[in-house]
VOLOLO-543338 format. One line per 3 residues: number of its first residue (from 1); their letters; for each residue x negated, y, z of N, C-alpha, C, O. Coordinates in steps of 0.02 Angstrom, whole numbers, plus 50000, padded with zeros to 5 digits. Atoms other than C-alpha are relative to their C-alpha. Example, Ala and Ser with C-alpha at 12.3 -4.5 7.8 and 13.67 -1.06 7.14 Angstrom:
2
1	as	49955:49941:50000:49385:49775:50390:49955:50060:50000:49903:50059:50033 ~ 50042:49941:49997:49316:49947:50357:50039:50055:50037:50014:50110:50045
This chain:
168
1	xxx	49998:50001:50072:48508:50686:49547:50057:49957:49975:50101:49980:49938 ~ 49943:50056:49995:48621:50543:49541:50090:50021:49995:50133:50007:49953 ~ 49942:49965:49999:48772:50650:49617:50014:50029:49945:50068:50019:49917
4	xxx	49984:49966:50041:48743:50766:49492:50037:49967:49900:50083:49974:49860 ~ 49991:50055:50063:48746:50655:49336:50077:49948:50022:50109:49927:49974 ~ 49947:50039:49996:48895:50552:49411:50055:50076:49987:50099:50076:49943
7	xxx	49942:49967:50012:48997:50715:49425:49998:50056:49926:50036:50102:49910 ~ 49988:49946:50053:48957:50801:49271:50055:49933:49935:50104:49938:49898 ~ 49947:50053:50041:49006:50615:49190:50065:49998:50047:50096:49958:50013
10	xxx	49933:49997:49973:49159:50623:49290:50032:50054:49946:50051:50044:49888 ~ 49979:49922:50036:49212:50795:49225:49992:49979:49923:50051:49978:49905 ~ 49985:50046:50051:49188:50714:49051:50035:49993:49969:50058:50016:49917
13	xxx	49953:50067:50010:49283:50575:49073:50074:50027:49991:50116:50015:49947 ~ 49940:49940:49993:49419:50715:49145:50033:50020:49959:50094:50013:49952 ~ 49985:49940:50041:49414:50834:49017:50020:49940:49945:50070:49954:49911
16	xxx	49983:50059:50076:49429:50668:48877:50073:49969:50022:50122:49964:49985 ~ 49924:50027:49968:49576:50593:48989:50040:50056:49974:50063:50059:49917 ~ 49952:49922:50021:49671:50773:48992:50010:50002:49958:50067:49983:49946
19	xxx	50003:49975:50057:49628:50830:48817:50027:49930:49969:50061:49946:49920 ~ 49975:50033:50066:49679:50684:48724:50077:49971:50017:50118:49950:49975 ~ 49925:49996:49979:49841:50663:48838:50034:50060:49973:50091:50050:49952
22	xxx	49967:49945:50039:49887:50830:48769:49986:50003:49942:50020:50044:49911 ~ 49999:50003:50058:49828:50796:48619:50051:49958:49973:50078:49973:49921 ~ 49956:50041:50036:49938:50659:48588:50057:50016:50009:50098:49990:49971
25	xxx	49922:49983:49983:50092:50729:48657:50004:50065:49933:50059:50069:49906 ~ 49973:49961:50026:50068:50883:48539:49982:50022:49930:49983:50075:49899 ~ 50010:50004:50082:50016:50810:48368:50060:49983:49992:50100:49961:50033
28	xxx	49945:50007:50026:50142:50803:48252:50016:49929:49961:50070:49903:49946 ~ 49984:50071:50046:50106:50640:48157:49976:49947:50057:49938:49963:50103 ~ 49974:50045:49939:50139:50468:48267:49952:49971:50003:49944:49936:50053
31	xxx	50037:50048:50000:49990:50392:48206:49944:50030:50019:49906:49992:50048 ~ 50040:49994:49953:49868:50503:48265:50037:50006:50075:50009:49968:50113 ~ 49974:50028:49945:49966:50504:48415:49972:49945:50035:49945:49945:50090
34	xxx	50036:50061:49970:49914:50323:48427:49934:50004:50012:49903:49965:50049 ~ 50070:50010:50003:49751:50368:48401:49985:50040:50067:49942:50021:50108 ~ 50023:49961:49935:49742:50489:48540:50016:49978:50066:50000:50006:50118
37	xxx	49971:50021:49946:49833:50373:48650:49930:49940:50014:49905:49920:50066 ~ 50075:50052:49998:49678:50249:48617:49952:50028:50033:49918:49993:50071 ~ 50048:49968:49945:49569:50373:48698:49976:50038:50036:49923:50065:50052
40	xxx	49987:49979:49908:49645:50425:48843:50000:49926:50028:50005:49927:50089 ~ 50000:50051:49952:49639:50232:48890:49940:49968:50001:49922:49926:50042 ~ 50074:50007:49995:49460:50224:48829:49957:50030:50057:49907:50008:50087
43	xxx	50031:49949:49949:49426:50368:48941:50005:49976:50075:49965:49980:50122 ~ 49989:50006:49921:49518:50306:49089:49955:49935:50029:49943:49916:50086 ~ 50028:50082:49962:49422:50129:49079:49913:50027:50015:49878:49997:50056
46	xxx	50060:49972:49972:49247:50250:49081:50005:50032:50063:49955:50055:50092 ~ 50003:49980:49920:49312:50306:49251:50017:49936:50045:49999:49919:50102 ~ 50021:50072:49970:49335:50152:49295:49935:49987:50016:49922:49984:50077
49	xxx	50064:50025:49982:49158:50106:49285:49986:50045:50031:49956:50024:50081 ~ 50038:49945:49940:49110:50268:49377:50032:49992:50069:50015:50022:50120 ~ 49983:50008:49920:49201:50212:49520:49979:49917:50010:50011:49878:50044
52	xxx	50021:50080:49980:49117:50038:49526:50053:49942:49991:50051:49889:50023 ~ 49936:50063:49996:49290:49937:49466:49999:49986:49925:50027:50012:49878 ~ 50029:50027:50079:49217:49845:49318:50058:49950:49980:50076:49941:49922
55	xxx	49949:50059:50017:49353:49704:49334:50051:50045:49962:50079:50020:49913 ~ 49930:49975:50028:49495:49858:49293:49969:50048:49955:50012:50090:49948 ~ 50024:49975:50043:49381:49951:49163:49999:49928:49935:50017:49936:49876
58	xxx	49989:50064:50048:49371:49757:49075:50050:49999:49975:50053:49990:49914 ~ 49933:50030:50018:49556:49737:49077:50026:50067:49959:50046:50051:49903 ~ 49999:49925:50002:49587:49937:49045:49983:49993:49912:50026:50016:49874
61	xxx	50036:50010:50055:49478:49891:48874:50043:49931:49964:50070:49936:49909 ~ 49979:50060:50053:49543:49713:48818:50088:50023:50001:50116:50048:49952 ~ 49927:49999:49992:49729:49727:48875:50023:50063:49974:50059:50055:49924
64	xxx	49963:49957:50042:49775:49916:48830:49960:50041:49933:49984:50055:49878 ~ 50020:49965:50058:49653:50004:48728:49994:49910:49944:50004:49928:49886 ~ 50008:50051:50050:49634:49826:48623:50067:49988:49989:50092:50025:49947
67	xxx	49936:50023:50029:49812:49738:48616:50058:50057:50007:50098:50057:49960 ~ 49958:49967:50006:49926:49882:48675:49988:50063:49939:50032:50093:49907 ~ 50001:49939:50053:49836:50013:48556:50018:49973:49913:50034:50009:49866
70	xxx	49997:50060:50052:49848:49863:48420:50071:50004:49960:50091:50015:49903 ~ 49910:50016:50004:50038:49834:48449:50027:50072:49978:50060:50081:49927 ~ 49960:49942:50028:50086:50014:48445:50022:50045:49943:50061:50092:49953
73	xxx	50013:49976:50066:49982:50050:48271:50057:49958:49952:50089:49983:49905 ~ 49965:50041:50065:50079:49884:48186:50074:50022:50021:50118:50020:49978 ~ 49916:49988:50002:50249:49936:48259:50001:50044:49958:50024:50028:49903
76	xxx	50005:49943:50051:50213:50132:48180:49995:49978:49950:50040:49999:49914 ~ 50001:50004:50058:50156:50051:48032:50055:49964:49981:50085:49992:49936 ~ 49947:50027:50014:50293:49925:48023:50045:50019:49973:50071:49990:49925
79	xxx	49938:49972:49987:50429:50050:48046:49995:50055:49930:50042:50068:49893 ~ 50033:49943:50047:50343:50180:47925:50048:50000:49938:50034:49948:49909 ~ 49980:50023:50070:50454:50184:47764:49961:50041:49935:49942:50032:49877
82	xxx	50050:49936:50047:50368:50335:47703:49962:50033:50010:49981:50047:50067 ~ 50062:49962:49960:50211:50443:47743:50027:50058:50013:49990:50095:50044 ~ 49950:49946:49954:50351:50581:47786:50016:50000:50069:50010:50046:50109
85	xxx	49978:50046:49947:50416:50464:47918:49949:50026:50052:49970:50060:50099 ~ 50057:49986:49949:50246:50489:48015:50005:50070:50027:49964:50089:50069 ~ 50015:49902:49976:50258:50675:48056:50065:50003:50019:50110:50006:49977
88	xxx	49939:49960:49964:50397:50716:48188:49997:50072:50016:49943:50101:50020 ~ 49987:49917:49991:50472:50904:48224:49955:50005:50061:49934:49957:50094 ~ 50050:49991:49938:50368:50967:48355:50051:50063:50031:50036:50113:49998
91	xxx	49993:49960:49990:50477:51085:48443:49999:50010:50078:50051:49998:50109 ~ 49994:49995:49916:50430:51121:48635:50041:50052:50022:50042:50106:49992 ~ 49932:49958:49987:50570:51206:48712:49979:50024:50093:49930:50001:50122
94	xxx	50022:49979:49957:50572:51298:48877:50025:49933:50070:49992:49931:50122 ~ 49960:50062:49979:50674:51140:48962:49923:49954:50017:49906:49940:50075 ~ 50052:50036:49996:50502:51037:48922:49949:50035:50041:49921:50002:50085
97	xxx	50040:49950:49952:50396:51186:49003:50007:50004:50056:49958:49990:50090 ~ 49968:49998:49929:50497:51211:49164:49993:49914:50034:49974:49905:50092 ~ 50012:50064:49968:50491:51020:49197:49942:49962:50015:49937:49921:50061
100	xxx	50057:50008:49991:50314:50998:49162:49967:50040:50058:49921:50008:50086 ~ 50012:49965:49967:50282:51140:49280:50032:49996:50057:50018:50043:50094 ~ 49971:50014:49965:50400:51062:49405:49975:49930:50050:49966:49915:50109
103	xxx	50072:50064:49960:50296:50893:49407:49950:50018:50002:49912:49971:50011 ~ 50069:49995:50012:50145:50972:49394:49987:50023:50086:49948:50000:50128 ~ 49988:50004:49925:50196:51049:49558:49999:49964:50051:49959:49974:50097
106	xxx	49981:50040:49963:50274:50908:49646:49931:49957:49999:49919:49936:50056 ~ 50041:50022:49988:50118:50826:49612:49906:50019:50055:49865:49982:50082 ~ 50042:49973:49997:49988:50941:49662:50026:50035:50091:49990:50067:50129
109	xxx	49968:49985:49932:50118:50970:49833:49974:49930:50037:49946:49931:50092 ~ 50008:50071:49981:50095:50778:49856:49944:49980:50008:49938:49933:50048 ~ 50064:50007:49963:49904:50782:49860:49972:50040:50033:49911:50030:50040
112	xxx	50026:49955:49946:49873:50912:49972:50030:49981:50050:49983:49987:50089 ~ 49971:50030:49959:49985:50838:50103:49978:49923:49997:50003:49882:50036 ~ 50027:50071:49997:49902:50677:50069:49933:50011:50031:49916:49994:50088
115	xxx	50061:49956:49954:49732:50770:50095:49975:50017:50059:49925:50009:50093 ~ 49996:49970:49934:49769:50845:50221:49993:49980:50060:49968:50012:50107 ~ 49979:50039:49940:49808:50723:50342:49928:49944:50016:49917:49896:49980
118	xxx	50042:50054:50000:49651:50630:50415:49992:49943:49993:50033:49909:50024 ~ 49979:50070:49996:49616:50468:50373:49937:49959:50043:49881:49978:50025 ~ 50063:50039:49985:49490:50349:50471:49992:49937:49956:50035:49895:49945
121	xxx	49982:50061:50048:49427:50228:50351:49964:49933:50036:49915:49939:50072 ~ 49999:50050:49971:49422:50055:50404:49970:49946:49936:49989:49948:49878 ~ 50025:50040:50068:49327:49926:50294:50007:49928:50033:49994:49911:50091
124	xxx	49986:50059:49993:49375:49752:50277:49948:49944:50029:49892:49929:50008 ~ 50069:50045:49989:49297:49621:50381:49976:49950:49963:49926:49922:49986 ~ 50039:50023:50010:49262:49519:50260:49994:50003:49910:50048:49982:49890
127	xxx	50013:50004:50043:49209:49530:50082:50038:49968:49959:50013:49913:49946 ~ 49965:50062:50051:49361:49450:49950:49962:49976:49958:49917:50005:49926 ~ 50043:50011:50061:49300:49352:49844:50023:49975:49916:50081:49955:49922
130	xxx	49972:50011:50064:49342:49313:49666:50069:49956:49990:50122:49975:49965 ~ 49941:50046:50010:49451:49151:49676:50053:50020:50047:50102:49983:50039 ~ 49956:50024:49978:49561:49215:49815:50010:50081:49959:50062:50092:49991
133	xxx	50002:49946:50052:49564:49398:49690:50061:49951:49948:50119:49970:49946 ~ 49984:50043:50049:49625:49265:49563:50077:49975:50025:50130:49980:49994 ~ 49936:50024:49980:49753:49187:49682:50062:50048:50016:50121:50031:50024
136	xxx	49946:49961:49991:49841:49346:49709:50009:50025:49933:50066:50044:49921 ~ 49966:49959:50062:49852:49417:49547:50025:49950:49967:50069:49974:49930 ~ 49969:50049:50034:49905:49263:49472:50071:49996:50031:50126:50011:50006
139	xxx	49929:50007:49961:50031:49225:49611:50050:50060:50000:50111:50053:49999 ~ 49943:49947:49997:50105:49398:49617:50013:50038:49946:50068:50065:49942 ~ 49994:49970:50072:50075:49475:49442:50013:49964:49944:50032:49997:49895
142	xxx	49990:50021:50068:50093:49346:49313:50078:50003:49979:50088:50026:49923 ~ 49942:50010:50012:50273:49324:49309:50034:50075:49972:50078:50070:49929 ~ 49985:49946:50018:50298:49535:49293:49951:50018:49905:49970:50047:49854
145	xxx	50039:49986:50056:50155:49537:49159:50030:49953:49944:50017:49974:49888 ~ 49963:50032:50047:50257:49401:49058:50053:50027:49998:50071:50017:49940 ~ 49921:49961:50022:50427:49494:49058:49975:50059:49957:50003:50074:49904
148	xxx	50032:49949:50045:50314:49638:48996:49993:49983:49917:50020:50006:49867 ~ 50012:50034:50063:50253:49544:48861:50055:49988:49950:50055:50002:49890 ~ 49938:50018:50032:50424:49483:48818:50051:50057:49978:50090:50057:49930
151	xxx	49973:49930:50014:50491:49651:48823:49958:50037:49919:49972:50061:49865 ~ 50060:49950:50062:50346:49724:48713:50026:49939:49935:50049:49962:49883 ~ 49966:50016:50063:50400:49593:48592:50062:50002:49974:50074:50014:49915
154	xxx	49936:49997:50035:50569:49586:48575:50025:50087:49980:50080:50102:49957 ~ 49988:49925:50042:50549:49800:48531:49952:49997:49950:49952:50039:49905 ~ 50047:49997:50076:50409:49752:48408:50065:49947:49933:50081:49958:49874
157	xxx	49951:50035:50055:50538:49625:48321:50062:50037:49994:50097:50017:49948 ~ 49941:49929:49997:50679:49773:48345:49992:50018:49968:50026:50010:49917 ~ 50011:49972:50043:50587:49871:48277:49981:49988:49913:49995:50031:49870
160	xxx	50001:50025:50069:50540:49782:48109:50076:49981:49965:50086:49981:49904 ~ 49964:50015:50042:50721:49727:48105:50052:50067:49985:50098:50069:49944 ~ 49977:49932:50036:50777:49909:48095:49987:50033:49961:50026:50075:49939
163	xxx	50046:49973:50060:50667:49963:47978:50033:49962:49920:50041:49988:49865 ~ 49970:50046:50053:50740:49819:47866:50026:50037:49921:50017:50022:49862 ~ 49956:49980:50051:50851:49935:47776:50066:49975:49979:50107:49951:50018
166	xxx	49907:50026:50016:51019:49892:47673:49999:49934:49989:50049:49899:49994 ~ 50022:50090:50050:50938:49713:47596:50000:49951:50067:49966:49901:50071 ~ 50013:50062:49932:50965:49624:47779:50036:49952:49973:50042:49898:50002
């Protein structure tokens, strides 16, 4: 019963990931855009928990659907001069078709040859535990996750000072 209920919530989670990834790529106004980008990362942190990784469904939730979906709304609004502004051309061209259908390929070549190949799985002898979890992501991620940061700001202050207009 269990199986069943995990994979129908899988399939879901799927169909909410997918659908709102194509939804956001092929609305025309930026701000639902954002909105649809909010939950495909809602979606992805409910597959998170269906695979038992509550620590990257936590972060999945505070870090992008909270501050990155946050940041992206006040840049759009920032930048906004007019409620025209919000609605870009939508024109998909056959260029965007052929390339989507090129990775869609290369990807779908790349897990069947991953598949394919047996793996024996080997489980760790011993259980990590939180603080030495802590000591590696600190030690090897903080320094990339602060250039991020610094990046993500200095295009949020870009962006407000292009928006400026002629009165700089």
């Amino acid at each position: 019963m269990t199986e069943t209920v995990n994979g129908a919530v899988f399939l879901a989670l799927s169909f909410a990931t997918i659908g709102g990834a194509v939804m956001m790529l092929s609305t025309r106004n930026v701000v639902h855009a954002a909105f649809w980008l909010l939950e495909v990362m809602i979606a992805t942190a409910g597959l998170y928990l269906l695979l038992s990784a509550e620590f990257l469904a936590l972060v999945q939730v505070l870090v992008y659907a909270g501050s990155v979906s946050v940041l992206v709304l006040f840049t759009i609004m920032l930048t906004l001069r007019r409620r025209e502004d919000a609605i870009r051309p939508f024109e998909p061209g056959w260029s965007a078709g052929v390339l989507a259908a090129l990775f869609g390929g290369a990807v779908l070549f790349a897990a069947e040859r991953f598949f394919s190949q047996p793996r024996p799985g080997v489980m760790p002898e011993t259980v990590p535990d939180v603080a030495a979890f802590g000591e590696k992501l600190f030690g090897t991620w903080a320094v990339p996750f602060e250039i991020a940061s610094l990046v993500l700001l200095v295009a949020l202050v870009g962006a407000v000072w292009w928006s400026g207009g002629e009165g700089r």
